[in-house]
C-alpha positions as CSV (number, residue, x, y, z in Angstrom):
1,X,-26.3,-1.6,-0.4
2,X,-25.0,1.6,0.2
3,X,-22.4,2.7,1.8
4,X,-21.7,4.0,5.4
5,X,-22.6,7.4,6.7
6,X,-20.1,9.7,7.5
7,X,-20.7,9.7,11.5
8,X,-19.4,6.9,13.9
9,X,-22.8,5.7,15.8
10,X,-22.8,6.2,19.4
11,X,-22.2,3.0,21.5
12,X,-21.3,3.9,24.8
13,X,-23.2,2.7,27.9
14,X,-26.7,4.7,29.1
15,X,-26.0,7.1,31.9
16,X,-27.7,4.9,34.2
17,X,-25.4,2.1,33.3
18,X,-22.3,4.6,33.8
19,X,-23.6,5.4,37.3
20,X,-23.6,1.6,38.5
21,X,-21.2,-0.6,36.8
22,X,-17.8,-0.8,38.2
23,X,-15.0,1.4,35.8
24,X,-13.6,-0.8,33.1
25,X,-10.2,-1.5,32.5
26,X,-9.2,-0.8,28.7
27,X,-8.2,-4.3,26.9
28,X,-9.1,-4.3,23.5
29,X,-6.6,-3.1,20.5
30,X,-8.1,-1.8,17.2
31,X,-5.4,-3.4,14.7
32,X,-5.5,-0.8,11.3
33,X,-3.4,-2.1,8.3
34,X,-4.2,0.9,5.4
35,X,-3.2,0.5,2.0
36,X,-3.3,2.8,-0.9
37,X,-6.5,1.3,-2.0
38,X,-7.7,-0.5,0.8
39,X,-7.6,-0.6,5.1
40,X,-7.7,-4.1,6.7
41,X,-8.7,-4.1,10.3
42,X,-9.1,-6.4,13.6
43,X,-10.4,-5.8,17.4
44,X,-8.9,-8.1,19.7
45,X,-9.3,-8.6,23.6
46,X,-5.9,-9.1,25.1
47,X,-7.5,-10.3,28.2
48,X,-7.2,-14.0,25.6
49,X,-6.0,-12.9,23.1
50,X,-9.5,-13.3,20.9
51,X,-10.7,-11.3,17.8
52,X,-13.9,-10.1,18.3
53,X,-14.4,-8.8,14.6
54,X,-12.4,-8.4,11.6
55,X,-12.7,-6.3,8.2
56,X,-11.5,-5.5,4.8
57,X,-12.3,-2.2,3.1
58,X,-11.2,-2.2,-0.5
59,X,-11.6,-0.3,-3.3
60,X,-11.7,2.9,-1.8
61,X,-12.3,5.5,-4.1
62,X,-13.8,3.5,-6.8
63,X,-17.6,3.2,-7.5
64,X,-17.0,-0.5,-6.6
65,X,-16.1,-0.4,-2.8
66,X,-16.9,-3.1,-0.9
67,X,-16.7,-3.8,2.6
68,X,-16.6,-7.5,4.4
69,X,-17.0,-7.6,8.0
70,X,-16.8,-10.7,10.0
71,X,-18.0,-10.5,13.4
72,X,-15.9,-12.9,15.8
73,X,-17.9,-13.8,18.9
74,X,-21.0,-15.3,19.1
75,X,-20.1,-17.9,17.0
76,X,-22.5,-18.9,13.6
77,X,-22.4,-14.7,12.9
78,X,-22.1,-14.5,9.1
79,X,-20.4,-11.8,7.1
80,X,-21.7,-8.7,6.3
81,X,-21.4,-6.9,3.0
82,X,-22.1,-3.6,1.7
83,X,-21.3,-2.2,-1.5
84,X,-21.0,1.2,-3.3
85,X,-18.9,4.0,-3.6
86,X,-16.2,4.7,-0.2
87,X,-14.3,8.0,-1.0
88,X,-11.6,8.2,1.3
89,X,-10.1,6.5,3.9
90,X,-11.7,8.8,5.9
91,X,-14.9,7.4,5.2
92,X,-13.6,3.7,5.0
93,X,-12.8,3.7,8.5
94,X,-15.8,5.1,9.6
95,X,-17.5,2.8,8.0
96,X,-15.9,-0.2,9.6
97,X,-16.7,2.2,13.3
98,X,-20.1,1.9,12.1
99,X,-19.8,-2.1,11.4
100,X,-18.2,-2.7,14.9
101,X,-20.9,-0.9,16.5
102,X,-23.6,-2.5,15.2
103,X,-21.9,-5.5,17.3
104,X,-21.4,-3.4,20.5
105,X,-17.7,-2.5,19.9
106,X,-18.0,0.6,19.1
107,X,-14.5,2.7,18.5
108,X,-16.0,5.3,21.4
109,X,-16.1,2.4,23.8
110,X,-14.1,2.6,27.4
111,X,-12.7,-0.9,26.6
112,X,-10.6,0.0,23.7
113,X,-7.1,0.4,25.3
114,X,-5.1,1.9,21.9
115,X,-4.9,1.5,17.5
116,X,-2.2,-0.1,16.3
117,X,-1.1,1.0,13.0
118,X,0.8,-1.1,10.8
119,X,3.7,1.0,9.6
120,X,6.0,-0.3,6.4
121,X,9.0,2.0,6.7
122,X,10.4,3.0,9.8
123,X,14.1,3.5,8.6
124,X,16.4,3.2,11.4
125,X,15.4,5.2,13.8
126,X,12.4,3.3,14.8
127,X,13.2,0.1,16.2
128,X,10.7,-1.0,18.8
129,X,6.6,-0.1,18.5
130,X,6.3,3.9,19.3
131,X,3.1,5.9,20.4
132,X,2.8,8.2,17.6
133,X,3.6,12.0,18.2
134,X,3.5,15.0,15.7
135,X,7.2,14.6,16.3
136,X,6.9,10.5,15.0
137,X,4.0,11.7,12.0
138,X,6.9,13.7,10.6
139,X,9.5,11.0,11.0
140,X,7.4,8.6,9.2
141,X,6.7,11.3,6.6
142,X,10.2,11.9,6.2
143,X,10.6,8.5,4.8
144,X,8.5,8.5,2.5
145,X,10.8,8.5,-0.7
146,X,11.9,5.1,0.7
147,X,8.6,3.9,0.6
148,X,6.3,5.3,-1.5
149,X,3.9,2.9,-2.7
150,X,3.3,2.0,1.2
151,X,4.3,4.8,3.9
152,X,1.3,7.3,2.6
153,X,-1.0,5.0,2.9
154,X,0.0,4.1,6.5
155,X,0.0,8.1,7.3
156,X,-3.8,9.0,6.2
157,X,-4.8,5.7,8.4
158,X,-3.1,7.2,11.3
159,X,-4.8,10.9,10.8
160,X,-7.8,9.5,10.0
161,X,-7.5,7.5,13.2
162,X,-6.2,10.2,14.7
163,X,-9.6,12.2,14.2
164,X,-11.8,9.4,15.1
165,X,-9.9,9.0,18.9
166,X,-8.2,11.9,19.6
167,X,-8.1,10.8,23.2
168,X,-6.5,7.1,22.3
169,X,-3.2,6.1,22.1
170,X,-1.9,5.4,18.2
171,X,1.1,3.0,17.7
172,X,2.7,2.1,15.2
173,X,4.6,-1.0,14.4
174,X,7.1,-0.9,12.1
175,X,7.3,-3.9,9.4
176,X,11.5,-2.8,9.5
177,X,11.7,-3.0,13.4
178,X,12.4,-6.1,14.0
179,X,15.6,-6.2,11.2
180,X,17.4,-3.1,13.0
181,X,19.4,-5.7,14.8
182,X,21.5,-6.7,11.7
183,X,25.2,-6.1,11.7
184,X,26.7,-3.4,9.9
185,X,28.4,-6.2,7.7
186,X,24.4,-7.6,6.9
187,X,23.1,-4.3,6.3
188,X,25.4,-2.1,4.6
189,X,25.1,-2.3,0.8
190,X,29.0,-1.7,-1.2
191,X,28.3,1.4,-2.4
192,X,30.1,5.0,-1.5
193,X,29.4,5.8,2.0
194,X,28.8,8.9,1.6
195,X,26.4,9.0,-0.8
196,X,24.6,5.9,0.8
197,X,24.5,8.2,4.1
198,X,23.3,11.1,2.4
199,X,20.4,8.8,1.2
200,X,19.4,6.8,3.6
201,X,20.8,3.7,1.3
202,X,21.4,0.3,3.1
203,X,19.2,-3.0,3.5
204,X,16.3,-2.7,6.1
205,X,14.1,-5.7,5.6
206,X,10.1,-5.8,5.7
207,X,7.8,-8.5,6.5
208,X,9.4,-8.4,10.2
209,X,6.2,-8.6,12.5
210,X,6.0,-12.0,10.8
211,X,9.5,-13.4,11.4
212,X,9.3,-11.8,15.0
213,X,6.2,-13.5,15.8
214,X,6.9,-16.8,13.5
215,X,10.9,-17.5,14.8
216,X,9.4,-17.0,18.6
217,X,6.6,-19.4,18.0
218,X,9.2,-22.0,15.9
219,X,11.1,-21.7,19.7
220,X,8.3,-22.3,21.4
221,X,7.3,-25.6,19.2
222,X,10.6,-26.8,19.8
223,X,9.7,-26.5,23.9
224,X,13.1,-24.1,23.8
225,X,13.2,-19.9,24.5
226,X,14.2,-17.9,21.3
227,X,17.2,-16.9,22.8
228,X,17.9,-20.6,22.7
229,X,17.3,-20.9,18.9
230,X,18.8,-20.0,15.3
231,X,15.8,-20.3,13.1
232,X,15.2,-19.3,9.3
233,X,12.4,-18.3,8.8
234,X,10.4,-18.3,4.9
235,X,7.7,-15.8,4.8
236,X,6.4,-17.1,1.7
237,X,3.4,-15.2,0.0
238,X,2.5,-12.9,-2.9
239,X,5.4,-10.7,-1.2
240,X,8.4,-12.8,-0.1
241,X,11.2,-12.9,2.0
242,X,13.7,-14.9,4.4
243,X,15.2,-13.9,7.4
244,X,18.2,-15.6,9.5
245,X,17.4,-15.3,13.1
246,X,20.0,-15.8,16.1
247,X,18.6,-16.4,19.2
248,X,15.7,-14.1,19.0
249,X,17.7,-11.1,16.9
250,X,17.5,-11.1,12.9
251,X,21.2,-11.1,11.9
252,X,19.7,-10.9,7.9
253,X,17.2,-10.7,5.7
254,X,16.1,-11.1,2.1
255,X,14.4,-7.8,1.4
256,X,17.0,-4.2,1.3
257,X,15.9,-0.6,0.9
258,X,12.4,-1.5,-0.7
259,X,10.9,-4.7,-0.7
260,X,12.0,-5.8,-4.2
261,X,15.0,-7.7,-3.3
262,X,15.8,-11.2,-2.4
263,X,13.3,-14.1,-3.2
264,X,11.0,-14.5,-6.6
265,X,7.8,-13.3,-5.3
266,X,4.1,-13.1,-7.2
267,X,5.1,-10.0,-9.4
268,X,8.4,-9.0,-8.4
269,X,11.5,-10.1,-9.9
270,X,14.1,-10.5,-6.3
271,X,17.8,-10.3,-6.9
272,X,18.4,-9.1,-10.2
273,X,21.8,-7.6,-11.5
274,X,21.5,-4.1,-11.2
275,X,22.8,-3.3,-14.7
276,X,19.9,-4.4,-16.0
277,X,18.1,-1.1,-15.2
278,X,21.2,0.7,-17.2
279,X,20.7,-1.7,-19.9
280,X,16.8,-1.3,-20.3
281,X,16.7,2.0,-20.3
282,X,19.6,2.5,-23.0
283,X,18.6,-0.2,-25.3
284,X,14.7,-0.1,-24.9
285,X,14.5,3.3,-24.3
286,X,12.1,2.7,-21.3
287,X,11.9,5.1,-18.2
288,X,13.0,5.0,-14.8
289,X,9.0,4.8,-13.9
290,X,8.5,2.1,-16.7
291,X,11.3,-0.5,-15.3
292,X,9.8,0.3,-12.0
293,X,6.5,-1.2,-12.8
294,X,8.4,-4.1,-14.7
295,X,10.4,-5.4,-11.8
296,X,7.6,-4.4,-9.0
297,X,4.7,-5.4,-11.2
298,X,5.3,-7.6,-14.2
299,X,8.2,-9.9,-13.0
300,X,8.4,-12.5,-10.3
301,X,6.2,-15.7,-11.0
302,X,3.8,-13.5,-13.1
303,X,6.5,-12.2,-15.5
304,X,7.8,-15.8,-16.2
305,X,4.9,-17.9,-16.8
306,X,1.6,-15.2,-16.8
307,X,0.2,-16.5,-13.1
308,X,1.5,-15.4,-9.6
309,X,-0.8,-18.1,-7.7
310,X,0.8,-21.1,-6.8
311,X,-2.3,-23.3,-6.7
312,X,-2.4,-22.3,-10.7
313,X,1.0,-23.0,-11.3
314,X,1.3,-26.0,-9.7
315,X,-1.8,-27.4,-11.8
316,X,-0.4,-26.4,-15.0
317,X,2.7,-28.4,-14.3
318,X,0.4,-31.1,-13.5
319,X,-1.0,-30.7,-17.1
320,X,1.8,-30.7,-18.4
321,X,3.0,-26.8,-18.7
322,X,7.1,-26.3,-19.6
323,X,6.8,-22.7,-18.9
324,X,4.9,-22.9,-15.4
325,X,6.8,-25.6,-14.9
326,X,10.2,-23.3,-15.4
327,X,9.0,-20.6,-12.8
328,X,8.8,-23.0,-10.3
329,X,12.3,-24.2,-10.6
330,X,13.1,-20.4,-10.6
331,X,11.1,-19.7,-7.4
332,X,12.5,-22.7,-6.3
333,X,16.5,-22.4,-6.9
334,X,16.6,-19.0,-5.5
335,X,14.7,-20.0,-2.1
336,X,17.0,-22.9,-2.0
337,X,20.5,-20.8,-2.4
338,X,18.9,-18.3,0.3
339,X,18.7,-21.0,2.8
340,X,21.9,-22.8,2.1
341,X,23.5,-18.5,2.3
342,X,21.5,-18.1,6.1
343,X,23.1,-21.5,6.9
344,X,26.2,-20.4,6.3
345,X,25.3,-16.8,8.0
346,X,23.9,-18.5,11.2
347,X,26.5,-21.7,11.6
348,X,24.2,-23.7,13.0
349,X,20.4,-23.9,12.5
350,X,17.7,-25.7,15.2
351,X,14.7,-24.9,12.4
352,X,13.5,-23.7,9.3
353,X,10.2,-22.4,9.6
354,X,7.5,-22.0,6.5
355,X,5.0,-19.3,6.9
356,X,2.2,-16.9,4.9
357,X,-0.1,-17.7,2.1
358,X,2.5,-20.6,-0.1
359,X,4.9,-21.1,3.1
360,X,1.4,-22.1,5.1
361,X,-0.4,-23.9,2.4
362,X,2.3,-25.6,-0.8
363,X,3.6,-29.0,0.1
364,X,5.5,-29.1,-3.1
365,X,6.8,-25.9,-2.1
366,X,8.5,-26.8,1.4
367,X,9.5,-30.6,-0.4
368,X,11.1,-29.1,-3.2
369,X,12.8,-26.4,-1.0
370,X,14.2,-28.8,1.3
371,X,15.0,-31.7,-1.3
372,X,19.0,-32.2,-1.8
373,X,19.5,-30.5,1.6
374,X,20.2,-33.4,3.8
375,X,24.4,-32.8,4.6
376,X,22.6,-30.0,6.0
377,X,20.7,-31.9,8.4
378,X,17.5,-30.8,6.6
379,X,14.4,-33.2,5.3
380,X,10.8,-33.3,4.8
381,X,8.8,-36.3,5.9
382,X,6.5,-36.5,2.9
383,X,3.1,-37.7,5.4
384,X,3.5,-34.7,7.9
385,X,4.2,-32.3,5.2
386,X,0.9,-33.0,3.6
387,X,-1.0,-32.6,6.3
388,X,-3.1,-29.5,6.6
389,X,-3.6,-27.6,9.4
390,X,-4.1,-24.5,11.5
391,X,-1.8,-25.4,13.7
392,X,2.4,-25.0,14.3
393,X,3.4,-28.3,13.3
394,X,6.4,-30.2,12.5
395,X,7.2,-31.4,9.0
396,X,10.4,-33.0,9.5
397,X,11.5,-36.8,10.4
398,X,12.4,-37.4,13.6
399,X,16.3,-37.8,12.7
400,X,16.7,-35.0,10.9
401,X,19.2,-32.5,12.7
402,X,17.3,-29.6,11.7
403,X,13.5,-29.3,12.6
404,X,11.2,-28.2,9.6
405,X,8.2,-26.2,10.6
406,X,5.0,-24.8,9.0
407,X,4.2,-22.1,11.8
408,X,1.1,-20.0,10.3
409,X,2.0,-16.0,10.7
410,X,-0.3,-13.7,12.9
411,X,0.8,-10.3,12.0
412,X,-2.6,-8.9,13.5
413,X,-1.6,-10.6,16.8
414,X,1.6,-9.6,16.7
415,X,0.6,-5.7,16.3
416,X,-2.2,-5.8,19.2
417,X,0.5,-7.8,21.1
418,X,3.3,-4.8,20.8
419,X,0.7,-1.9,20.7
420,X,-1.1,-3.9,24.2
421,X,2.6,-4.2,25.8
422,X,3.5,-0.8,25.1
423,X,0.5,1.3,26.5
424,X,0.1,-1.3,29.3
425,X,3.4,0.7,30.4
426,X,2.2,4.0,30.3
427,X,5.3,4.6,28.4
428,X,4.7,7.3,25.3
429,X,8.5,7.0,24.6
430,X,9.5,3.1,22.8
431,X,13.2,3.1,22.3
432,X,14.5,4.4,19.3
433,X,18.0,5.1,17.9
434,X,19.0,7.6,15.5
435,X,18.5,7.7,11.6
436,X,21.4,8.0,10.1
């Protein structure tokens, strides 16, 4: 197929229709995740909190682009794929306009209260969800040097949004929000201050609409408020990262100034002794661009057995596999020293909470995690923990001291939930403290 004009298709009611139906009150949120390559989107009604339709654009740019969308309602509705060169991000968004549409939810439609923009990097100044300004574009600009595989791409979704709805609010949601409540003692890195000031140098975290939404649904599944609760919480996916939460505030967090430290992830290699980078470069003679792609790209579980997918891994070591069978006890040992560290951080902890792609779906993962961790107060009951499901659920025995949780992440949710709450106010201004 081919793909999408460049014009979003009219939806909006008949003039006769406008003259007779009561005014509508705005309650859907447009949820826009753009990537260099790619834009992921969902519409949901906050009325019940439903999706009505979702989408992934990828490709963009490339003579392959390919768009999936999935409408929601209706129930039975199949996917629908088209094919072909996308230029632009421009264009990919349109596209999607024209998909949702074609269901009656068009983007020009009085129902859709405001866009919320995923945002990566929003340093230290932006700590809560913020209607974006000319003033907040910049801002987010400005950081760019922090994040630059992931801040660009969030900016041309926004102006492209932008354009589409000049009339709608925009908000974005930062992925470092929710980690701005670390001590000084958490976040500063033992460098010269001064030159870490001058640079913007200290640990922000990422992945925090997850451990925002997954610590306050691990409270809720222990019938408690998250105020009431210490939880760690294990994002566990291709990206990865832990976060030690103290009633309701993270007081640490895996990932620092990008989000290549901490855990072993799919392709990145975690905590690594920064001399390495010294040594590489005077020894092997590679660049500062070279070890870049190394530690972001080709480390992690790729770099030590040649697969990033746990399912893989897990049946090579099945077959039989030493060196698959090696990364996991890598991926493994460092998951398990970051939980014993947030123990220690938090003094006492009511849950540990598993969550994304491996967190939602590895038994061997959470088992193995949690194994030897018993003076702790922490085990697995092997029966619950192989139990699929969709569903918050508890994995530990009933006399363990510490509750173990698989709590399935909603980052979507969790965006139209801010972006909602924010422009339900009428306030343009979220709170926001100053970048140092």
């Amino acid at each position: 197929m081919t793909p999408a004009p460049s014009s979003v298709p009219p939806s909006a009611p008949s003039p006769d229709h406008e003259s007779t139906a009561a005014p509508v009150e705005p309650h859907r949120v447009l949820v826009l995740n753009s990537g260099s390559s790619s834009v992921k989107y969902q519409l949901l009604d906050m009325r019940d909190r439903s999706r009505l339709a979702s989408g992934l654009v990828e490709r963009i740019g490339e003579e392959t682009s390919r768009l999936v969308h999935t409408p929601l309602t209706g129930g039975g509705a199949e996917p629908r794929e088209r094919t072909g060169r996308i230029a632009d991000h421009d264009e990919a968004l349109k596209a999607a306009a024209e998909e949702l549409a074609a269901d009656g939810l068009g983007l020009d439609s009085p129902e859709l209260a405001a866009i919320g923009h995923r945002v990566v990097h929003g340093g230290l100044r932006f700590s809560a969800p913020t209607v974006i300004t000319d003033e907040v574009l910049k801002e987010i600009e400005r950081l760019v040097p922090v994040a630059p595989l992931h801040n660009p791409a969030n900016i041309t979704g926004i102006r492209t949004a932008q354009a589409l709805r000049p009339d709608l609010p925009q908000v974005a949601v930062f992925d470092t929000a929710f980690h701005t409540t670390m001590p000084e003692a958490a976040a500063r890195y033992a460098i010269d201050v001064e030159t870490a000031d001058a640079h913007r140098i200290r640990r922000y975290g990422f992945h925090g609409t997850s451990h925002a939404y997954v610590s306050r649904k691990t409270a809720e599944l222990l019938g408690k408020t998250p105020e009431e609760v210490n939880v760690i919480v294990l994002h566990l996916g291709n990206g990865a990262s832990a976060s030690a939460v103290a009633g309701g505030r993270c007081v640490e967090t895996s990932m620092g100034l990008t989000p290549l430290e901490g855990l072993v992830m799919g392709t990145r290699s975690g905590d690594i002794d920064p001399a390495v980078t010294f040594h590489l470069k005077r020894v092997a003679g590679m660049s500062a661009d070279e070890i870049d792609v190394l530690l972001n790209k080709k480390s992690g579980l790729v770099g030590l057995c040649g697969d990033n997918d746990m399912r893989v891994i897990r049946r090579r070591i099945d077959e039989g596999d030493e060196q698959a069978s090696l990364a996991f006890d890598i991926y493994i040992h460092r998951l398990k020293k970051y939980i014993g560290a947030y123990t220690a951080v938090l003094g006492r902890v009511d849950a540990v909470a598993f969550t994304a792609g491996v967190g939602e779906n590895a038994a061997p993962v959470r088992e193995a995690a949690i194994a030897g961790l018993e003076e702790l107060g922490m085990a697995v009951d092997a029966s619950l923990n192989s139990v699929r499901s969709p569903q918050p659920r508890l994995i530990s025995p009933e006399y363990a001291r510490v509750a173990v949780a698989v709590v399935p992440t909603d980052e979507e949710l969790e965006i139209a939930e801010q972006t909602f709450a924010l422009v339900s106010r009428g306030n343009a201004d979220s709170p926001v403290h100053s970048d140092n």
